[in-house]
C-alpha positions as a printed NumPy array, in Angstrom:
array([[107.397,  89.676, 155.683],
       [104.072,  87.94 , 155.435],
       [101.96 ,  90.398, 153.719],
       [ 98.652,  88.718, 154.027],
       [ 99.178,  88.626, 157.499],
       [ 96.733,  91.509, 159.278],
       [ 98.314,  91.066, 162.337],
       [101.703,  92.982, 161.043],
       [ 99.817,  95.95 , 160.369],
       [ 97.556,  96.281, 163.329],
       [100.289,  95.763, 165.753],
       [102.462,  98.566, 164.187],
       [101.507, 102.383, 164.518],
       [100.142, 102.39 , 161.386],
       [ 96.538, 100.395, 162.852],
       [ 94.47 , 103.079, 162.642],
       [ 95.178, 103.896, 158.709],
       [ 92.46 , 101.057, 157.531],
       [ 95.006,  99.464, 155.321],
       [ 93.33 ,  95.918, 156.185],
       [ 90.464,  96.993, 154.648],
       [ 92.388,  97.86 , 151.212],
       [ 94.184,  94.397, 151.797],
       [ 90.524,  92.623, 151.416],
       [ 89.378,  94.886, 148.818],
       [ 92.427,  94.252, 146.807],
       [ 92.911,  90.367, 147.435],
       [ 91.339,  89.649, 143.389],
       [ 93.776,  91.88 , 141.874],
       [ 97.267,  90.182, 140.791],
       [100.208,  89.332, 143.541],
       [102.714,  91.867, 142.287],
       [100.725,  94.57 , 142.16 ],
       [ 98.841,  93.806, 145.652],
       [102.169,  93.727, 147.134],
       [103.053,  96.704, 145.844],
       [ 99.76 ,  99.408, 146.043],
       [ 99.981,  97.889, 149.641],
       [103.777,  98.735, 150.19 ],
       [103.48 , 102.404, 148.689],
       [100.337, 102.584, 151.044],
       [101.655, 102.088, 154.231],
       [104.835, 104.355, 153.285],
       [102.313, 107.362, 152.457],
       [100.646, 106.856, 155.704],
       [103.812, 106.576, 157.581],
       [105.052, 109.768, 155.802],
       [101.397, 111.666, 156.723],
       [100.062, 111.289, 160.028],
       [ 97.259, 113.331, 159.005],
       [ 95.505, 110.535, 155.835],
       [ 93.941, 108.92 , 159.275],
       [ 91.602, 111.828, 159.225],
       [ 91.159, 111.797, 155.931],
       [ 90.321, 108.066, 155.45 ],
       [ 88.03 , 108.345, 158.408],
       [ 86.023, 111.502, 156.829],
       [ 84.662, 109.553, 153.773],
       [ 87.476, 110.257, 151.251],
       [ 90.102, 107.205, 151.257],
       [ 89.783, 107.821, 147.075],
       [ 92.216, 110.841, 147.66 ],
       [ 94.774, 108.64 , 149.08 ],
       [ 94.057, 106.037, 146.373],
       [ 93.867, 108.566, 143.486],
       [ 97.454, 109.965, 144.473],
       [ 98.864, 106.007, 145.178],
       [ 97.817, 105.435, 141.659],
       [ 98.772, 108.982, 139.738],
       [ 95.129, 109.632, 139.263],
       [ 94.955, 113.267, 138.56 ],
       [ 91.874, 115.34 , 140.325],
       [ 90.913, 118.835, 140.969],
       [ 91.137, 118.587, 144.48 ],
       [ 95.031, 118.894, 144.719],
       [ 95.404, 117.99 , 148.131],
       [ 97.912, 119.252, 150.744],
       [ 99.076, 116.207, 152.076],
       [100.858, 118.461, 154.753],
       [ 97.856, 119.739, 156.087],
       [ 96.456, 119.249, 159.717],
       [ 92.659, 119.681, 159.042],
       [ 90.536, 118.737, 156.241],
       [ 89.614, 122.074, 155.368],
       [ 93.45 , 122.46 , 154.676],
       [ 93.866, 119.24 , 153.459],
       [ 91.132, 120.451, 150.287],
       [ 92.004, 123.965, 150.429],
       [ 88.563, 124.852, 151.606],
       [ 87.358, 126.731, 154.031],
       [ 85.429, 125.651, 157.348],
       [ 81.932, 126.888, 155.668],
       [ 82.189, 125.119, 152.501],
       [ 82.943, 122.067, 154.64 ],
       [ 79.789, 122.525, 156.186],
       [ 77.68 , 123.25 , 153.177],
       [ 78.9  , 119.946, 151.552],
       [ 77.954, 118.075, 154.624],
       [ 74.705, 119.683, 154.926],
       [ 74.068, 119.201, 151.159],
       [ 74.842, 115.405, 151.577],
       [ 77.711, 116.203, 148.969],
       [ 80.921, 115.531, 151.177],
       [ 82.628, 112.997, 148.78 ],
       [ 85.614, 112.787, 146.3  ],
       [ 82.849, 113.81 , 143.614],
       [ 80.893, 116.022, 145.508],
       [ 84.397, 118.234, 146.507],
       [ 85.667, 118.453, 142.728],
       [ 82.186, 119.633, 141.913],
       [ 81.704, 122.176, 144.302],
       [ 85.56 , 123.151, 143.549],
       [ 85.292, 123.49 , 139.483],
       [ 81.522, 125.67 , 140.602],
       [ 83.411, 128.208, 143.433],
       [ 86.241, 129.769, 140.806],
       [ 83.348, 130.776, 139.176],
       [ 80.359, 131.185, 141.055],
       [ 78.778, 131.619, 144.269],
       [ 77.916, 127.903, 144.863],
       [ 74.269, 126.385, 145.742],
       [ 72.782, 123.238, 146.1  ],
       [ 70.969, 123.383, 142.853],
       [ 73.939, 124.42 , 141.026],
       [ 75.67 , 120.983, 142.346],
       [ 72.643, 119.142, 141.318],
       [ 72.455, 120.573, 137.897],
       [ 75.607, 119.776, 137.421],
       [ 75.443, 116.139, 138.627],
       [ 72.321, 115.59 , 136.353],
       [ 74.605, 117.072, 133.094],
       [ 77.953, 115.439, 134.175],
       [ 77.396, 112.253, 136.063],
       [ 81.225, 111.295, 136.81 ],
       [ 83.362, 114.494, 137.574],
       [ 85.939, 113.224, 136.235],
       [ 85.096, 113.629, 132.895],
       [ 85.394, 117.849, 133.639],
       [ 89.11 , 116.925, 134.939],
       [ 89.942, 114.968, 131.596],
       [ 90.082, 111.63 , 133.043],
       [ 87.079, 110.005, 132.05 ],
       [ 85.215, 108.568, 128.442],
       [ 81.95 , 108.769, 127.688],
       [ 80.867, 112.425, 128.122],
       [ 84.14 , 113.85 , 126.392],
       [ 81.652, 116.465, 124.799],
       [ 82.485, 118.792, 128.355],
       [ 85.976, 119.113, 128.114],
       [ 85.759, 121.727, 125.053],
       [ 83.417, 123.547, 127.551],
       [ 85.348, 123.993, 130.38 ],
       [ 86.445, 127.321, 129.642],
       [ 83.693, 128.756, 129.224],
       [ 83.227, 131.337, 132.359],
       [ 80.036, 130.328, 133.209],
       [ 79.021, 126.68 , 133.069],
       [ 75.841, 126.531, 135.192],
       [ 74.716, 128.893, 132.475],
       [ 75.676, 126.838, 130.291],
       [ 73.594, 123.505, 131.935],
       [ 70.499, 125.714, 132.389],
       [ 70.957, 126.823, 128.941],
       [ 71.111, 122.947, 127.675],
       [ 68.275, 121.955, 130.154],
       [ 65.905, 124.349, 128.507],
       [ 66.85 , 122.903, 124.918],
       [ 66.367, 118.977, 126.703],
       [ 62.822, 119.985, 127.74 ],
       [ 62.042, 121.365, 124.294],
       [ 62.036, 118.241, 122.601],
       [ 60.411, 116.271, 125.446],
       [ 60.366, 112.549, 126.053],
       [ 62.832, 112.04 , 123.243],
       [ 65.672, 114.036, 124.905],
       [ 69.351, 112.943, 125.059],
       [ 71.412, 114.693, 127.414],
       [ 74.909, 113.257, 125.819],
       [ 73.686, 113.998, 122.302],
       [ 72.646, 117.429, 123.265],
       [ 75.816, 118.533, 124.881],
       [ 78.064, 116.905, 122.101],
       [ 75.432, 119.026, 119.659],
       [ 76.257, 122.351, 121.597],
       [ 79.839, 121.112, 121.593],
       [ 80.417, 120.918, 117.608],
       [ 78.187, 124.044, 118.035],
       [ 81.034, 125.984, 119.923],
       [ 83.662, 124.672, 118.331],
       [ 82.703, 125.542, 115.072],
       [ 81.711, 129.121, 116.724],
       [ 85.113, 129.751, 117.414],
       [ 86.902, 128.502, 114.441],
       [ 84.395, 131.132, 112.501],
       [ 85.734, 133.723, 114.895],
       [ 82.247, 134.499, 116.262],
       [ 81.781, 137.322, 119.434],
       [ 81.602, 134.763, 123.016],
       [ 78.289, 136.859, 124.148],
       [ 74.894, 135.409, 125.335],
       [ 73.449, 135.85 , 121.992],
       [ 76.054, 133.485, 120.038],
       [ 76.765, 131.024, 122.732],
       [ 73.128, 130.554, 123.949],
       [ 70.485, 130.475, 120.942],
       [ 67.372, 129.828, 120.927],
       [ 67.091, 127.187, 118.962],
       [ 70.369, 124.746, 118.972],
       [ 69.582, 122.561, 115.954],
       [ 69.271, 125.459, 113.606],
       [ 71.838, 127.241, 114.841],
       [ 74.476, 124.375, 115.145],
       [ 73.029, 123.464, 111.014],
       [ 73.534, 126.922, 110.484],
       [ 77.252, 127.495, 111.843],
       [ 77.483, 123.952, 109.915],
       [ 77.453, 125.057, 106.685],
       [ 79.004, 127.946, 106.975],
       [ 82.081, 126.361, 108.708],
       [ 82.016, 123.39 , 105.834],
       [ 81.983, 126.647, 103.493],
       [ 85.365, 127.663, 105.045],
       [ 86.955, 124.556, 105.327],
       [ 86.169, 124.032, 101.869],
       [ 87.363, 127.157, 100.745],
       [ 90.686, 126.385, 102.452],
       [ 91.573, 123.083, 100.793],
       [ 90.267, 124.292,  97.642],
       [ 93.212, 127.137,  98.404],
       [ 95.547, 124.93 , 100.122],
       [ 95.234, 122.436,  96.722],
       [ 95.71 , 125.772,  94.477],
       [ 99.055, 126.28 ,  96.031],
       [100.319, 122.891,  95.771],
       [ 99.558, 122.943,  92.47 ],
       [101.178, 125.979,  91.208],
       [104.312, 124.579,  93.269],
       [104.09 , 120.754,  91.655],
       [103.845, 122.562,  88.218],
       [106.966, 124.254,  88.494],
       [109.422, 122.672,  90.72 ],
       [108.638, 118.79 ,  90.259],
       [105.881, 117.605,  86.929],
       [107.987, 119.453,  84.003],
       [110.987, 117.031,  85.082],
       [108.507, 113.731,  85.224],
       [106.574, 114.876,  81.851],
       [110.353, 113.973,  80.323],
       [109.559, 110.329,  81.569],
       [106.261, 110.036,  79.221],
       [106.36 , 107.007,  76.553],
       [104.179, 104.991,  74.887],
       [104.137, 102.209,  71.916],
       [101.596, 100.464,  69.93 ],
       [100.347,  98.389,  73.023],
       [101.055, 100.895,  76.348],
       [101.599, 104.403,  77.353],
       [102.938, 105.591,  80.65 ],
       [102.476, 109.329,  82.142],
       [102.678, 111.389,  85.633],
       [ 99.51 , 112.178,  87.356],
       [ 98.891, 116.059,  86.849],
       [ 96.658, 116.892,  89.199],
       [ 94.71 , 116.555,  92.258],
       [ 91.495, 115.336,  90.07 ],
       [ 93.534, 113.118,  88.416],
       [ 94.497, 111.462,  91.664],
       [ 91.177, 111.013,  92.802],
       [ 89.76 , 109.386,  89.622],
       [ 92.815, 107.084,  89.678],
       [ 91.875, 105.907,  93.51 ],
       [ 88.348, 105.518,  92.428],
       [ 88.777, 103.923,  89.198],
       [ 91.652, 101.812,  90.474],
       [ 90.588, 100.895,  93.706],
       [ 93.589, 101.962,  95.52 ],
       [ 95.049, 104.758,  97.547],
       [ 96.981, 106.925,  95.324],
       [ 94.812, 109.968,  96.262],
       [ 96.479, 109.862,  99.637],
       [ 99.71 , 110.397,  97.864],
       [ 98.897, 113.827,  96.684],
       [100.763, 115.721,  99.299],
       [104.131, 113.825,  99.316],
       [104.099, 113.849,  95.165],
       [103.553, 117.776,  94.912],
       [106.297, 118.179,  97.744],
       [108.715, 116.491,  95.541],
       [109.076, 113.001,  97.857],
       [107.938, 110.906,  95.206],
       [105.942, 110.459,  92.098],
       [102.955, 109.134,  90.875],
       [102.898, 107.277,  86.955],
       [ 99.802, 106.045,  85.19 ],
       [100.093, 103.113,  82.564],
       [ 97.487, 102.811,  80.104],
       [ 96.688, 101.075,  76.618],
       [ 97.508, 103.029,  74.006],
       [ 94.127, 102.495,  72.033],
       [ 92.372, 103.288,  75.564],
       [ 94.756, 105.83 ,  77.136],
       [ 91.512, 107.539,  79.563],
       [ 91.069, 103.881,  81.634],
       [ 92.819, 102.963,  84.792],
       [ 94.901,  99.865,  84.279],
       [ 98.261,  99.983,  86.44 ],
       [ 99.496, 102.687,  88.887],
       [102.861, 103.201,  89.807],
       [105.247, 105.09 ,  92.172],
       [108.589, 106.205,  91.376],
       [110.83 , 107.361,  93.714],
       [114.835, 107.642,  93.596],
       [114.966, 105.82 ,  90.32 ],
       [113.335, 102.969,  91.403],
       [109.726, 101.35 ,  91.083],
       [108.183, 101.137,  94.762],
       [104.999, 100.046,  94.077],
       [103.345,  98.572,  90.602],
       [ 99.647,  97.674,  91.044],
       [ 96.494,  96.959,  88.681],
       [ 93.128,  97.192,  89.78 ],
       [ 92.493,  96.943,  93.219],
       [ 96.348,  96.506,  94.108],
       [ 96.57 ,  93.307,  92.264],
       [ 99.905,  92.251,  91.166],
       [100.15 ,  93.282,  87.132],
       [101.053,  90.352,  84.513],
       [105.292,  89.05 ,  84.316],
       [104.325,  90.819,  80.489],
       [103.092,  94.035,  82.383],
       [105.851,  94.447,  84.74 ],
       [108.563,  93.574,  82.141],
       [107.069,  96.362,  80.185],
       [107.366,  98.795,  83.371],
       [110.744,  97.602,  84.461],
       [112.109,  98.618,  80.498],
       [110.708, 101.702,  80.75 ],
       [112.612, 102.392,  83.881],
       [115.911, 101.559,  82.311],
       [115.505, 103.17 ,  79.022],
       [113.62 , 105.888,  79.673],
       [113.766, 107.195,  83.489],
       [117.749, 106.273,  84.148],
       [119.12 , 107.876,  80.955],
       [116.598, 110.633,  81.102],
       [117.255, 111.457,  84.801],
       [121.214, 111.847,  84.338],
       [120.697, 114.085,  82.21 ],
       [119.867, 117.066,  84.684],
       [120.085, 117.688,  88.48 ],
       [117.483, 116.074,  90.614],
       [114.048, 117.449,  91.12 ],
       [111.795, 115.936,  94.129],
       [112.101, 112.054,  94.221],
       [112.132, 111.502,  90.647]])
C-alpha cells in the first residue's frame, strides 16, 4: 500500500473523514509513527461513521486526543449520532458555546468542569480562561500552572477566580497570576493539613499574604513538632534494641579511638563537619539496618576525622573528610579493629540490627 498516496484514501468510503489533511500535517513527524497514527486513524473512522460530523464541527482534537491516549474531560461517546450526544450535552449548551464563540476542544472542557457546579455564563468561561489558559492543566495533563490541580475540589471554583482576581488587583501593576494561585495553593494545602473549617472565612481571606505567612508558621510549628516526636521515638528505640550492642565495639589506643554515633545531633555534626552524608543514614541506623562508627585521635577525640559504616560484620564504607579515601595507615588501623574487636565481640551474643 502506498501510504503517501492521497488517491487511496479519497477513492475509498472513508473521503469525507479529512484524513489527507492529517497526512500533510503529519508529513515532519518520523515514518513509523506517520504510518501508524495514520493506520489507527482510518480504522477509528471506519469503526464510527459518526467522527465525519465531528471533524467537520471544529473538534478533529477529540479524535486525535483518543488516537493518542490523551485523557480529557469531555469523554466522548464515540457511539453517538449527534454532537450533543457525542459530548454528553444538551442541544442548549450547544448553542450557548456557539453563541459565546466557545465551541472548541477547550471551550467544551471548560464549560463541562463549570456545569457540575454551576449555572454556566459567559463571564464565568472568561474568568476562567484568564486564570487557566490551557484546560488541560484542570484535567492533569498539562505543566506550568500545576498550582490548580490541588484546587479542583473545591465546590466552587469561579469563587475561587473572583476571589484571586480581587487579591491580583490589590497589588496592581506588579501582579502575577501564576504566583498568586500557587500562593493560595500552599495556602490551602497547608489549611487542610492544620485541619482548618472549608467555610468562606478560611478559604477566602482578606488578605492572602498574611494569611498564607500566618498558616506558614503555624504549619512549620507542626511539622516541626512532629519530627522533633518522630526523632524522640527513634531514639528511645536505637537506645534499647541496637547502640548498647555497638557501644561493645568502642576502642581506642594512644594514637585513635573508634565509637557509634549516639544520636541524631551527633549525625548532623558529623555530615557537617565531615562533609558527607551520614545524616541521611539516621533512619536505617536506628532501625537496626546498619551502623554508623566515628574514628577520632585520641588526644582530639571531639574532631571529625574518618566515618564509617558497619553492617553484617563488614566495613561498607571508610571515608575522611569530604569522602576522601583515608591513609593505607588509617585503613589498616580500621580493618584491625574489625577483626579483633567487632568479629570476636559479635559472636559472642545473638545479632542485634546490622551490627
Amino acid at each position: 500500500m502506498d501510504i503517501n498516496s492521497e488517491d487511496l484514501i479519497a477513492q475509498s468510503f472513508l473521503k469525507h473523514m479529512d484524513i489527507h489533511l492529517k497526512m500533510r500535517s503529519k508529513t515532519n513527524l518520523a515514518d513509523s509513527y506517520f504510518v501508524n497514527y495514520l493506520i489507527d486513524e482510518m480504522v477509528f473512522c471506519a469503526r464510527y461513521p459518526s467522527v465525519e460530523y465531528i471533524k467537520k464541527s471544529g473538534l478533529a482534537h477529540l479524535v486525535e486526543y483518543k488516537l493518542e491516549k490523551i485523557p480529557t474531560y469531555i469523554r466522548p461517546n464515540w457511539r453517538a449520532r449527534t454532537i450533543p450526544e457525542l459530548l454528553r450535552l444538551s442541544p442548549q449548551d450547544i448553542d450557548k458555546l456557539k453563541q459565546w464563540d466557545y465551541f472548541n476542544t477547550d471551550g467544551i472542557l471548560r464549560y463541562k468542569i463549570l456545569k457540575k457546579q454551576n449555572k454556566v455564563k459567559k463571564e464565568h468561561m472568561e474568568l476562567r480562561k484568564k486564570w487557566v489558559p490551557d484546560t488541560r492543566f484542570l484535567c492533569g495533563n498539562g505543566y506550568g500552572y500545576g498550582w490548580i490541580k490541588e484546587l479542583r475540589e473545591l465546590n466552587n471554583l469561579i469563587q475561587l477566580f473572583r476571589y484571586l482576581e480581587k487579591q491580583c488587583k490589590t497589588q496592581g501593576n506588579s501582579c502575577n497570576r501564576g504566583e498568586i494561585g500557587s500562593l493560595y495553593k500552599d495556602y490551602y494545602v497547608q489549611l487542610k493539613e492544620l485541619k482548618y473549617p472549608q467555610n468562606d472565612y478560611y478559604l477566602y481571606p482578606k488578605n492572602l499574604n498574611e494569611a498564607h505567612d500566618r498558616v506558614s508558621r503555624e504549619y512549620l510549628e507542626k511539622k516541626d513538632a512532629e519530627k522533633a516526636e518522630k526523632c524522640k521515638k527513634q531514639q528511645e528505640n536505637y537506645e534499647k534494641m541496637y547502640l548498647p550492642q555497638l557501644e561493645e565495639y568502642v576502642y581506642q589506643d594512644n594514637e585513635y579511638l573508634i565509637r557509634p554515633l549516639r544520636n541524631y545531633k551527633e549525625f548532623e555534626a558529623e555530615g557537617r563537619y565531615n562533609k558527607n552524608c551520614v545524616t541521611s543514614y539516621y533512619d536505617s541506623v536506628t532501625e537496626g539496618e546498619t551502623a554508623v562508627f566515628v574514628m577520632r585521635r585520641t588526644d582530639d577525640p571531639n574532631t571529625s576525622f574518618v566515618t564509617i559504616e558497619l553492617c553484617d560484620n563488614r566495613i561498607y564504607q571508610c571515608y575522611g573528610t569530604g569522602n576522601r579515601l583515608p591513609s593505607p595507615e588509617i585503613r589498616k588501623w580500621v580493618d584491625d579493629w574489625l577483626e579483633s574487636i567487632v568479629k570476636p565481640r559479635s559472636k559472642k551474643k545473638p545479632k542485634k540490627g546490622a551490627a
